[in-house]
TIGU-157590 format. One record per residue (C-alpha): residue number from 1; residue in three letters; x, y, z. Coordinates in steps of 0.5 Angstrom, whole numbers, plus 500, padded with zeros to 3 digits. Each point is the difference from the previous one (the first is absolute). Layout:
REM TIGU-157590
SITE, NUM, ALA, X, Y, Z
...
REM end
This chain:
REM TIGU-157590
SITE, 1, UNK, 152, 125, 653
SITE, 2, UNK, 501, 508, 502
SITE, 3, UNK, 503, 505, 497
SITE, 4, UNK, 508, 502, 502
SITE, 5, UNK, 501, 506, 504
SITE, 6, UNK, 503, 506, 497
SITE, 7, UNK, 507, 500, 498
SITE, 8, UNK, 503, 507, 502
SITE, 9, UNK, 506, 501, 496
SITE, 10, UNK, 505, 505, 502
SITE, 11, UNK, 503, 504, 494
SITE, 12, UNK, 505, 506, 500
SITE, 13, UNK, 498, 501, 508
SITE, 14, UNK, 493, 500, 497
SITE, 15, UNK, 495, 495, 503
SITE, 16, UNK, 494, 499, 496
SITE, 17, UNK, 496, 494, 499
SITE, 18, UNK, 500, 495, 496
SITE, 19, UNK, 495, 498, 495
SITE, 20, UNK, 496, 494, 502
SITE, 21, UNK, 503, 494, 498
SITE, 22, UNK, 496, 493, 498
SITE, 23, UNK, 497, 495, 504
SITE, 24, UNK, 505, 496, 503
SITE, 25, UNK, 499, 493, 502
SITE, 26, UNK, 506, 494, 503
SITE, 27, UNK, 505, 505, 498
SITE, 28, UNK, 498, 500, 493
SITE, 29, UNK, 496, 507, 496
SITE, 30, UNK, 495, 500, 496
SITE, 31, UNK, 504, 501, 493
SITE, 32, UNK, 497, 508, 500
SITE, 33, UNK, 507, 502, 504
SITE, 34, UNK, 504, 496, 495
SITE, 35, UNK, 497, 503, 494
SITE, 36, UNK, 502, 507, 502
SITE, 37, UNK, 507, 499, 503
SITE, 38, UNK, 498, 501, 507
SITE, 39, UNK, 503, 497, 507
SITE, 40, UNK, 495, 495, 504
SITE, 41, UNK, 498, 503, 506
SITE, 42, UNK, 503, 494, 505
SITE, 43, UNK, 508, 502, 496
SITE, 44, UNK, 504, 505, 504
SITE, 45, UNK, 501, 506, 497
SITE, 46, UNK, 506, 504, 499
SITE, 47, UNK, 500, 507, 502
SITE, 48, UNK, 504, 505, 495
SITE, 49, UNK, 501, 505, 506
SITE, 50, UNK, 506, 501, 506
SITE, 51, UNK, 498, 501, 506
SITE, 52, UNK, 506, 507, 502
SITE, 53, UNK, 500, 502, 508
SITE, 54, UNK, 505, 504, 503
SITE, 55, UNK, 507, 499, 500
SITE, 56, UNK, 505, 498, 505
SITE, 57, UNK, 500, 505, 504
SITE, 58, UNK, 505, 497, 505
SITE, 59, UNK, 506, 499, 494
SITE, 60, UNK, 498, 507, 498
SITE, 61, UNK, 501, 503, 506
SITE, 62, UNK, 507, 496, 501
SITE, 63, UNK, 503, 502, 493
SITE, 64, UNK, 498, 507, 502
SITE, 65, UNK, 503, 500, 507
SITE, 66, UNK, 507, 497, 497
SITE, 67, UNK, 500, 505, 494
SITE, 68, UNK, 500, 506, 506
SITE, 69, UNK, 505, 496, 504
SITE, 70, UNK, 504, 500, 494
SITE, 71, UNK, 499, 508, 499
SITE, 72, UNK, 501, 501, 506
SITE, 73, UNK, 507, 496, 501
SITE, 74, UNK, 503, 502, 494
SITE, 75, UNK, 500, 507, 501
SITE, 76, UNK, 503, 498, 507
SITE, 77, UNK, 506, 495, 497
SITE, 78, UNK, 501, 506, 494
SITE, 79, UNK, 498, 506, 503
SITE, 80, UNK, 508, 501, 502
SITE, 81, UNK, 504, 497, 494
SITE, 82, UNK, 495, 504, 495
SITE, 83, UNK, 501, 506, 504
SITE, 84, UNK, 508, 500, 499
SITE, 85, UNK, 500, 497, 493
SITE, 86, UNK, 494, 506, 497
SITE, 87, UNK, 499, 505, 506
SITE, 88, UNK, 492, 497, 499
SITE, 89, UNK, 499, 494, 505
SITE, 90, UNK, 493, 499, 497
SITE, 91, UNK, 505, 498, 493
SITE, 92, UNK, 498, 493, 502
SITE, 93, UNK, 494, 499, 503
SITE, 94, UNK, 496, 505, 495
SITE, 95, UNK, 501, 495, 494
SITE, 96, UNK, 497, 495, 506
SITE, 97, UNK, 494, 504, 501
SITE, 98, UNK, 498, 500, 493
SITE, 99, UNK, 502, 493, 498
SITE, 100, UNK, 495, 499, 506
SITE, 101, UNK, 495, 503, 497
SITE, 102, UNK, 501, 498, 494
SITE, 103, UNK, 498, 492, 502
SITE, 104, UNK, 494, 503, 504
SITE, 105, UNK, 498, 502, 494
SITE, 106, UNK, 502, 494, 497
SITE, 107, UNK, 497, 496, 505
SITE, 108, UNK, 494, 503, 501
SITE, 109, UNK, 498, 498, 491
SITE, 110, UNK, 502, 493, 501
SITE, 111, UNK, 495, 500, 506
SITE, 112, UNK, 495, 501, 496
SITE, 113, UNK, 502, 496, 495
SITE, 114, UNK, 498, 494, 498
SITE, 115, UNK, 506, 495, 502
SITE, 116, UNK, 497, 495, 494
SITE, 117, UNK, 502, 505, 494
SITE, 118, UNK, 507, 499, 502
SITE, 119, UNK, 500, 493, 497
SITE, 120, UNK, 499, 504, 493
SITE, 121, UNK, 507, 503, 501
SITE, 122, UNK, 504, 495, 504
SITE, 123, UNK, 504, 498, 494
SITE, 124, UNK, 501, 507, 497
SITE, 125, UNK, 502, 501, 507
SITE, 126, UNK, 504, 494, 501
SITE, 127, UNK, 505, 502, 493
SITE, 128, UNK, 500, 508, 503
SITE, 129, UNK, 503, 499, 506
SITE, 130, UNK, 505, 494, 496
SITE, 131, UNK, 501, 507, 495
SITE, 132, UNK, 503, 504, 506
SITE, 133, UNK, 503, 495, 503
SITE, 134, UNK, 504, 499, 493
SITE, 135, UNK, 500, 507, 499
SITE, 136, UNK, 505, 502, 506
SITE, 137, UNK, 507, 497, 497
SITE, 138, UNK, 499, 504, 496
SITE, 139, UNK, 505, 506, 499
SITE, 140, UNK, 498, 506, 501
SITE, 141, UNK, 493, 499, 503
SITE, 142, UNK, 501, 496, 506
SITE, 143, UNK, 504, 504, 506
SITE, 144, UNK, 506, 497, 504
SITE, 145, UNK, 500, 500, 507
SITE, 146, UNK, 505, 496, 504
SITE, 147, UNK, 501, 496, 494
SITE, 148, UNK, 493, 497, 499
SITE, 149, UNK, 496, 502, 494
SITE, 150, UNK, 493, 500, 504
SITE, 151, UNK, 497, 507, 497
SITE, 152, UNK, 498, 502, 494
SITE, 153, UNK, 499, 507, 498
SITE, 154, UNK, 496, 502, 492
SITE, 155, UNK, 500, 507, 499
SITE, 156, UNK, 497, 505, 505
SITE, 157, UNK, 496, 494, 504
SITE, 158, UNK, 503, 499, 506
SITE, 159, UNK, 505, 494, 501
SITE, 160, UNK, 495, 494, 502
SITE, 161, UNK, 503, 493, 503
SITE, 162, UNK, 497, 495, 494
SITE, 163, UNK, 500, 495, 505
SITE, 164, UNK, 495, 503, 504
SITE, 165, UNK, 496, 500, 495
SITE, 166, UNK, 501, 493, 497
SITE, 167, UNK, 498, 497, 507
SITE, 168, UNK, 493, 502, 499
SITE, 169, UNK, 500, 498, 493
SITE, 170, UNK, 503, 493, 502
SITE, 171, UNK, 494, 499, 505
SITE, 172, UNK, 494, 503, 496
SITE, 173, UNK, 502, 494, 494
SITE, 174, UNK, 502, 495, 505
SITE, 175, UNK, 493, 500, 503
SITE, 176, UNK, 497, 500, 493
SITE, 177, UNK, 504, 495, 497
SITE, 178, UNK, 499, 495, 507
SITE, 179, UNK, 493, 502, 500
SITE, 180, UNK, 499, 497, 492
SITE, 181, UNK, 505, 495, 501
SITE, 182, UNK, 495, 497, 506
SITE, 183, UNK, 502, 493, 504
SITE, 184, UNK, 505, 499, 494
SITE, 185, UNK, 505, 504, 504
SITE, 186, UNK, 501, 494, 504
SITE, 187, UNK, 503, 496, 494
SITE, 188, UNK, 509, 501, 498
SITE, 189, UNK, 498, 501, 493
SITE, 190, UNK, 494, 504, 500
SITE, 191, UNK, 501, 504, 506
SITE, 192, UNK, 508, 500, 504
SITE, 193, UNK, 503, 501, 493
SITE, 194, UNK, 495, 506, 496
SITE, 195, UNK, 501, 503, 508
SITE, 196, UNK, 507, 500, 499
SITE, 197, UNK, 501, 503, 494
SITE, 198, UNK, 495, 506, 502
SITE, 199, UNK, 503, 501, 506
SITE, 200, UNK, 508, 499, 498
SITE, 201, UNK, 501, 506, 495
SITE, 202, UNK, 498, 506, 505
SITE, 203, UNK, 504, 496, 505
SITE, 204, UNK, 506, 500, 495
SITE, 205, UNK, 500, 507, 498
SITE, 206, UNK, 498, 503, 507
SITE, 207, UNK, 508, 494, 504
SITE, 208, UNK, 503, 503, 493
SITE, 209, UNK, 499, 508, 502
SITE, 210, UNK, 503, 497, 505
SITE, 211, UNK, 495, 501, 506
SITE, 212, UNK, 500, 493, 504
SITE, 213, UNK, 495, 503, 505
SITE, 214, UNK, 494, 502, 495
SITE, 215, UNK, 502, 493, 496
SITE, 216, UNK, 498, 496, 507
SITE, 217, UNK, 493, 504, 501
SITE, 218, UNK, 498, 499, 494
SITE, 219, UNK, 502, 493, 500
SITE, 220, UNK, 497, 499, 507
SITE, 221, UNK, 494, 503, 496
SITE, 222, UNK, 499, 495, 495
SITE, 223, UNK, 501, 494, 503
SITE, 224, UNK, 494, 503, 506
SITE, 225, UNK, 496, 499, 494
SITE, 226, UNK, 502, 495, 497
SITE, 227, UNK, 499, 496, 507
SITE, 228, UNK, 494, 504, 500
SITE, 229, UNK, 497, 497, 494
SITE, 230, UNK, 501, 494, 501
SITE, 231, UNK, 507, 497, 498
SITE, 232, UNK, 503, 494, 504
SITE, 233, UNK, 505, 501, 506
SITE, 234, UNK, 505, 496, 497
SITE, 235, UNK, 499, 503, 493
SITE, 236, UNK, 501, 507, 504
SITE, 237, UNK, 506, 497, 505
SITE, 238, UNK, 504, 497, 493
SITE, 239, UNK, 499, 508, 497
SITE, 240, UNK, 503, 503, 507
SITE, 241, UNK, 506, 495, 500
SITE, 242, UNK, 500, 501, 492
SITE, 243, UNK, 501, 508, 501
SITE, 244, UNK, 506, 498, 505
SITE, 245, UNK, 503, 496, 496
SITE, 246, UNK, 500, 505, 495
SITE, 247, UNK, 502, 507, 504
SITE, 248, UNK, 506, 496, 503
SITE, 249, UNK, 501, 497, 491
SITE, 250, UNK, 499, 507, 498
SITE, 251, UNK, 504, 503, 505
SITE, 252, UNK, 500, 506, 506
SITE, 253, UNK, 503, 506, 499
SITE, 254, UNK, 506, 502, 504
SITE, 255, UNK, 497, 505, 504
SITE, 256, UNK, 494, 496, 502
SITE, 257, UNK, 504, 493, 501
SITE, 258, UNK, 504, 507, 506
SITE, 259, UNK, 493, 502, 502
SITE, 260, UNK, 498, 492, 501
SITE, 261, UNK, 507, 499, 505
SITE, 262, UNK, 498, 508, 502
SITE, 263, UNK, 493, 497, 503
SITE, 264, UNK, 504, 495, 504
SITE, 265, UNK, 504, 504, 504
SITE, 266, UNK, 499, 507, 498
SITE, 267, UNK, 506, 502, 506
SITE, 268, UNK, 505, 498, 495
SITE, 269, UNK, 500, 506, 497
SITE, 270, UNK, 496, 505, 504
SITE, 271, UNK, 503, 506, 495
SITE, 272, UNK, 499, 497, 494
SITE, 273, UNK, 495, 494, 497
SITE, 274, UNK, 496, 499, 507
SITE, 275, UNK, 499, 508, 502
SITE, 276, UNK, 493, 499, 497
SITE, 277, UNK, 499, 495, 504
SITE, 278, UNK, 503, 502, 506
SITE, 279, UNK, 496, 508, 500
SITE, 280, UNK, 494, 497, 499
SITE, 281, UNK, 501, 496, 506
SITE, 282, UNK, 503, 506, 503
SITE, 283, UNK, 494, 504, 498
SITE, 284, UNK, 494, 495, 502
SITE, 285, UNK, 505, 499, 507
SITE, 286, UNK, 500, 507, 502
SITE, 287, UNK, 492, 500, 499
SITE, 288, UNK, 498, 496, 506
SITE, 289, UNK, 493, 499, 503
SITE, 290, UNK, 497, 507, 498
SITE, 291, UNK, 505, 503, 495
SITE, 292, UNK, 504, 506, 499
SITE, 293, UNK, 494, 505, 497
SITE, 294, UNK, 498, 502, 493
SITE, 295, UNK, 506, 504, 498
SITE, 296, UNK, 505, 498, 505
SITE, 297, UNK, 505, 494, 498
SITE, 298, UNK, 506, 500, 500
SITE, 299, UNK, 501, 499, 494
SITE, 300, UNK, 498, 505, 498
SITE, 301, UNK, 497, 500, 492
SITE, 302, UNK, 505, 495, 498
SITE, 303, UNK, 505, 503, 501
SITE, 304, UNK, 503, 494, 503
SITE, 305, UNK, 496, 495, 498
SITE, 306, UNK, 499, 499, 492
SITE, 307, UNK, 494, 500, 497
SITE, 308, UNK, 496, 501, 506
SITE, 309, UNK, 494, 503, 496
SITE, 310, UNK, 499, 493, 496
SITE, 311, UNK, 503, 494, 501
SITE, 312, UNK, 502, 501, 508
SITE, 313, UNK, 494, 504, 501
SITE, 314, UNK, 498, 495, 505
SITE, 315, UNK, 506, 502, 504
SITE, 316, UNK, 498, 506, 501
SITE, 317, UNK, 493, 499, 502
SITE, 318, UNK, 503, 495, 506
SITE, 319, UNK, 504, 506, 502
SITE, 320, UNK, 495, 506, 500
SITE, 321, UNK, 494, 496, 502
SITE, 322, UNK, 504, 494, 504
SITE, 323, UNK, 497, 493, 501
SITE, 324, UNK, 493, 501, 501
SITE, 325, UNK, 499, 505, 493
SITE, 326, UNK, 505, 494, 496
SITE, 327, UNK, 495, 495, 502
SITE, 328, UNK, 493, 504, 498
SITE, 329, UNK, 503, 501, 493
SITE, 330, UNK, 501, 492, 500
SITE, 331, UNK, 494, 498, 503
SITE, 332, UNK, 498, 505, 494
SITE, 333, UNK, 503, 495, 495
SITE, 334, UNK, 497, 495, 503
SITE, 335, UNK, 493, 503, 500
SITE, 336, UNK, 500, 501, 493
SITE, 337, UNK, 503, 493, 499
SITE, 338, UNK, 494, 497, 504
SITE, 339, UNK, 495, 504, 496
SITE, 340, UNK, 503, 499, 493
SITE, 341, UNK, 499, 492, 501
SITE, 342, UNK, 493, 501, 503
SITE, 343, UNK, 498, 504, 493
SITE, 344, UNK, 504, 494, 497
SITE, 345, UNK, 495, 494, 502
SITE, 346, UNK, 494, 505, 500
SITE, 347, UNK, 501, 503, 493
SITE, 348, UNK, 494, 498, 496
SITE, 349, UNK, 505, 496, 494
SITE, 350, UNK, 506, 497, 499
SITE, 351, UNK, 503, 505, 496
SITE, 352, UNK, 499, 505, 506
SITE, 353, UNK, 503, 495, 505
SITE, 354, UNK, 506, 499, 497
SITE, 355, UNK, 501, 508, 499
SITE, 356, UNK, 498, 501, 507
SITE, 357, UNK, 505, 495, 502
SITE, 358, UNK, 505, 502, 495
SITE, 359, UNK, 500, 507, 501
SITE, 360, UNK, 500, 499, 509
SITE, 361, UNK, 506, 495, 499
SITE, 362, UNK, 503, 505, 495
SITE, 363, UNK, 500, 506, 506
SITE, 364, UNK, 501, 496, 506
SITE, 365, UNK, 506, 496, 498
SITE, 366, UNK, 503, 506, 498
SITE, 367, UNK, 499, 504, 507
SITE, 368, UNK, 503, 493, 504
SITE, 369, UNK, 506, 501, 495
SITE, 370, UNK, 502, 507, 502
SITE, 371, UNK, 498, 500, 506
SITE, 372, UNK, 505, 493, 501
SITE, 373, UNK, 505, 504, 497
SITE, 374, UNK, 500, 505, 505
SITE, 375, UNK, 499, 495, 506
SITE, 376, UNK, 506, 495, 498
SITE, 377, UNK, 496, 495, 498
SITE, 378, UNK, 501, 500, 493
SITE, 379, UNK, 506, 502, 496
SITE, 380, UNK, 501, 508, 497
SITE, 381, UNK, 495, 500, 494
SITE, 382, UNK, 497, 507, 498
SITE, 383, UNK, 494, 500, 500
SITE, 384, UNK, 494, 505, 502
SITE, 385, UNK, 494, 499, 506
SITE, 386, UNK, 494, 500, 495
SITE, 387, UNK, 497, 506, 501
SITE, 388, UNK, 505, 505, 505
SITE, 389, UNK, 507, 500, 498
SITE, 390, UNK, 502, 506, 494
SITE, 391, UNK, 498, 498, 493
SITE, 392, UNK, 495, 502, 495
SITE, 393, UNK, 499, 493, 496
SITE, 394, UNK, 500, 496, 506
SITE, 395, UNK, 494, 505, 504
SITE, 396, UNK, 496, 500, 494
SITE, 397, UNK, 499, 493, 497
SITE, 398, UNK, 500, 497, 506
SITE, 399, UNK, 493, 505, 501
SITE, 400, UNK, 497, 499, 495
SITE, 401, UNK, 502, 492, 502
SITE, 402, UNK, 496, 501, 506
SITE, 403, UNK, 494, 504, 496
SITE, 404, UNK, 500, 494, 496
SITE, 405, UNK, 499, 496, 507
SITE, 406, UNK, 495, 504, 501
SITE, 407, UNK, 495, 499, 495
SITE, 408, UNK, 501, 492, 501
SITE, 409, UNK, 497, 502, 507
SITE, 410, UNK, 495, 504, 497
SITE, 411, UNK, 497, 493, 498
SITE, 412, UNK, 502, 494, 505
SITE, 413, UNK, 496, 495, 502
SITE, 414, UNK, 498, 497, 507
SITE, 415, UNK, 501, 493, 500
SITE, 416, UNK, 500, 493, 504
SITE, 417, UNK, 506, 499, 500
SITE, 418, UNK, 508, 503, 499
SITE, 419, UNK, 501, 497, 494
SITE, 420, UNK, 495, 499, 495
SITE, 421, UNK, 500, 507, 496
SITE, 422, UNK, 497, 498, 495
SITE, 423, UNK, 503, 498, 492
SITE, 424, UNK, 498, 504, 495
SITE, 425, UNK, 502, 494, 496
SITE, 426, UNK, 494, 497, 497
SITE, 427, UNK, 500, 494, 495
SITE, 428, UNK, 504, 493, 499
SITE, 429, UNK, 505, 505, 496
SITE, 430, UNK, 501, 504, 506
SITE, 431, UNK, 500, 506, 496
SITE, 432, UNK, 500, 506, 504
SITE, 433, UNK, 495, 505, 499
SITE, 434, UNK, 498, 508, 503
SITE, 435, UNK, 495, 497, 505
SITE, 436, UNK, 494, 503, 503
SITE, 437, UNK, 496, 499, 506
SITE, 438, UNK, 496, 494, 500
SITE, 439, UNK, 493, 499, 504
SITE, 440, UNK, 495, 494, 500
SITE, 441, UNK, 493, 502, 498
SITE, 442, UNK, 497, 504, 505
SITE, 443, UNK, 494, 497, 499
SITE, 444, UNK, 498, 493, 503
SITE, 445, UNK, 499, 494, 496
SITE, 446, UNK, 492, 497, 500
SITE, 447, UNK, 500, 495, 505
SITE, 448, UNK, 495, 497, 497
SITE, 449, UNK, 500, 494, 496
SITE, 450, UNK, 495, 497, 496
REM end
């Protein structure tokens, strides 16, 4: 027999040999290793530390270019209408600016922020965003705008939009709780319905302010989660059906059952419901191939198309940079798609793939939403495009998001095939637990055999 080769153990970064283990032969050791509760040479060793590179440089450099988009075309689309209403045009879009250095600031942390730890607060931050979300029927600290109460205003703070806040909220435990509960997702009892009792109040809360558009991403969101997970088709369509069957129950409100008869033929009343609608197409119209230029749309600063800073912004992109400048913004969008689902299949853990998907799913959904509206293609919903229409809390936790998916990236691995990101599910149990990577010995087994 001949003695083991070396085991180099690698703990905290550092590698360092191990000491010589016993003799081995047929697979067994001498009894010396067992004594002193040392692993054989011939067992795989599990390494203690993560392997970090660089993050996706390509999704940073994509939420960077929509943020300066976004800057830059709510100064255009404002810069009018905050000049008659305060005498400033930089009344709107110096708030932008700051919000947007916030979420830099915000991003720039969660990127150099192990993603793992969040799984310590994914329930506090799960029962916060819920708390919020409560908190806005509450007289006196929520702010009304166009009969919806979505805004929530505490003291000197400035008014934030619970909602925002309870999507990365919802996200976080969703990913957790999937991660834990493992291949048990797949089961009616032990996965659809503990899903739908997490995923039910915030949506409650959110249809109840009300605001349909937001309710919809974040519906759309968790069942994305839920398929990625694991779940069952069928459970997923019974949930869809499930959720029809509930809204027509429940029942729309009278102006959104006009906005659905509006998006059918919005010429039936050009001055009224459908003048949204009709100056969005106008606007995207008047673009043409290469657009107006920067500054020069005719409808200048929203004075006649509303809410021209935020949920009609696309509009304006079409009409001041035309086809060409609106279909970089989506090719964008689709990039940052493309490479959110590329961490989501190379993230090192379960846990980080299921928040890279939902944090992806979150930001795209919602940007085809607004963009659909604007197009036509789906009923008038306000609703903001992540990272360029007017907002302070939807620009700022939707970079910190993203920081979120960098950190992710931060560690991805290469791998085989599209889809076998490995689970951090270890045991029959299916218990998740915070993973680390894994390599085999780094030294061989003896070929020799006695």
């Amino acid at each position: 027999m001949s003695d083991a080769l070396p085991l180099l153990r690698r703990i905290g970064g550092r590698s360092r040999p191990a000491e010589p283990r016993g003799r081995v032969g047929h697979g067994r050791t001498d009894g010396s290793d067992a004594a002193r509760g040392r692993t054989p040479a011939h067992q795989k060793a599990t390494a203690l530390n993560r392997d970090r590179h660089q993050a996706d440089y390509g999704i940073l450099v994509i939420v960077v270019a929509l943020t300066a988009v976004g800057i830059l075309m709510v100064y255009s689309s404002s810069a009018m209408k905050a000049y008659i209403a305060t005498d400033d045009t930089l009344s709107i879009v110096g708030p932008q600016i700051g919000w947007a250095a916030l979420g830099m600031v915000a991003m720039a942390a969660m990127m150099r922020v192990d993603y793992r730890y969040l799984r310590f607060i994914s329930v506090p931050a799960y029962i916060f965003g819920a708390v919020l979300l409560v908190l806005v029927f509450v007289p006196g600290l929520n702010v009304v705008i166009g009969g919806s109460a979505r805004w929530l205003k505490l003291g000197p703070l400035p008014a934030l939009h619970p909602a925002e806040i309870a999507k990365l909220a919802l996200i976080i435990y969703l990913a957790h709780w999937f991660a834990k509960r493992g291949t048990r997702v797949k089961g009616f009892w032990s996965g659809t319905i503990p899903f739908l009792v997490i995923l039910a109040p915030i949506v409650a809360l959110v249809f109840k302010e009300p605001d349909l558009g937001t309710t919809i991403v974040i519906a759309l969101t968790g069942l994305t989660m839920f398929f990625v997970a694991g779940g069952s088709l069928l459970q997923l369509a019974a949930i869809g059906f499930a959720a029809f069957v509930a809204l027509v129950a429940v029942g729309l409100r009278a102006y959104q059952l006009t906005r659905i008869r509006t998006w059918l033929d919005p010429w039936s009343d050009p001055l009224g419901t459908g003048f949204h609608t009709i100056q969005g197409l106008l606007a995207l119209g008047l673009g043409g191939l290469l657009g107006a230029g920067l500054g020069e749309s005719r409808l200048a600063g929203g004075l006649f198309l509303p809410n021209a800073s935020n949920d009609y912004i696309f509009a304006i992109i079409g009409e001041e940079f035309g086809l060409i400048g609106a279909g970089i913004v989506i090719l964008l969008f689709v990039g940052l798609a493309y490479s959110g689902i590329r961490v989501s299949l190379t993230a090192p853990d379960t846990f980080g793939a299921l928040l890279a998907a939902g944090i992806t799913a979150w930001l795209c959904i919602q940007a085809f939403i607004n963009i659909g509206v604007v197009v036509a293609l789906i009923p008038v919903t306000g609703i903001t495009l992540p990272f360029i229409s007017a907002g302070g809390s939807s620009l700022t936790i939707s970079l910190a998001a993203v920081g979120i998916l960098l950190s992710i990236s931060r560690e991805t691995v290469e791998r085989g095939a599209w889809n076998n990101a490995a689970a951090d599910r270890r045991g029959r149990d299916g218990r998740a637990h915070l993973p680390g990577s894994r390599r085999g010995a780094l030294a061989p087994r003896s070929a020799e055999r006695t």
